[in-house]
C-alpha positions in Angstrom: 15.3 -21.5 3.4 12.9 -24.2 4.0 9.9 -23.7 6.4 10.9 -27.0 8.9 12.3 -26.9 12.3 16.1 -28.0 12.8 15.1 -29.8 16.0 11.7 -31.5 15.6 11.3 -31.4 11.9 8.0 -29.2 12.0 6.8 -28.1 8.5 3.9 -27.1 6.5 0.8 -29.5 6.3 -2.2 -28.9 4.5 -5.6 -28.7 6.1 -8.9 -26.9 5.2 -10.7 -24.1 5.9 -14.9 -25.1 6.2 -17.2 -22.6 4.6 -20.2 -22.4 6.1 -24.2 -20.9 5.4 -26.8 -20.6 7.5 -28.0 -19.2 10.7 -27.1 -20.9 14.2 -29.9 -22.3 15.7 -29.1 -20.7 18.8 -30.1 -17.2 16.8 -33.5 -18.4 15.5 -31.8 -20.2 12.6 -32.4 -24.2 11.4 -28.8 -24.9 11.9 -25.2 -23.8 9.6 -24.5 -26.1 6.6 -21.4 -26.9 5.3 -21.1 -26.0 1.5 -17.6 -26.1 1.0 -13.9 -27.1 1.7 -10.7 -24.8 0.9 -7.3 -26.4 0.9 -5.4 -24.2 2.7 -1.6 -24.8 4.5 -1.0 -24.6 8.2 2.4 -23.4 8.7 4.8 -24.2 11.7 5.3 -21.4 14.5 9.4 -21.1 13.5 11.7 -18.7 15.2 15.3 -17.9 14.0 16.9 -17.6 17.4 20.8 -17.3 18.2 21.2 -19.9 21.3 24.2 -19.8 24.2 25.4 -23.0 24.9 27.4 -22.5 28.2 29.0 -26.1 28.0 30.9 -25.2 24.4 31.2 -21.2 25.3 29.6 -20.1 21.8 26.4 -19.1 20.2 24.5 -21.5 18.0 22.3 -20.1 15.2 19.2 -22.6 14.5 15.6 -22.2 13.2 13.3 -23.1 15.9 9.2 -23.5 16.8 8.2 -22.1 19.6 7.2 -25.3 21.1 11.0 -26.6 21.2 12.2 -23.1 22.8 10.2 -24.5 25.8 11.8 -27.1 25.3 15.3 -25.9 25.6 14.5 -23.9 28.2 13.1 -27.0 30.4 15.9 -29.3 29.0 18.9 -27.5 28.5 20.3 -25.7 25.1 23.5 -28.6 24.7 21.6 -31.6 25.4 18.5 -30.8 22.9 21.1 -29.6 20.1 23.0 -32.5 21.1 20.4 -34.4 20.2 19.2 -33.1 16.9 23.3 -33.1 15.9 23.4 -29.8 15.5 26.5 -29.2 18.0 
């Protein structure tokens, strides 16, 4: 199953990681350099959750980030699945 949110459509990106040398001025140094940058992926914070919806009486089984779990809570669980068309 793919890493993206049913809701908001979250997925992987790619970023980088910096490598640095060097000692921090702050400790006596002349300063960190950059020498290098590392592709690396940043991955959404996903949750497979089993959600009530009171208004249909069932459970709905979706793959979430945490972000839209506040989200539901704030909202309401039938109006945000509502929305994605997931109910």
């Amino acid at each position: 199953m793919a890493r993206v949110c049913q809701i908001s459509g979250a997925r992987v990106t790619t970023g980088h990681k910096i490598h640095r040398s060097g000692k921090a001025k702050k400790e006596g140094g002349i300063g960190k350099h950059i020498t290098k940058r590392v592709k690396r992926k940043i991955y959404p914070n996903l949750r497979d959750k089993r959600i009530f919806v009171a208004e249909l009486g069932r459970w709905v089984k979706v793959r979430v980030t945490a972000r839209i779990l506040k989200t539901i809570n704030k909202v309401g669980a039938h109006k945000v699945l509502k929305e994605a068309g997931l109910v």
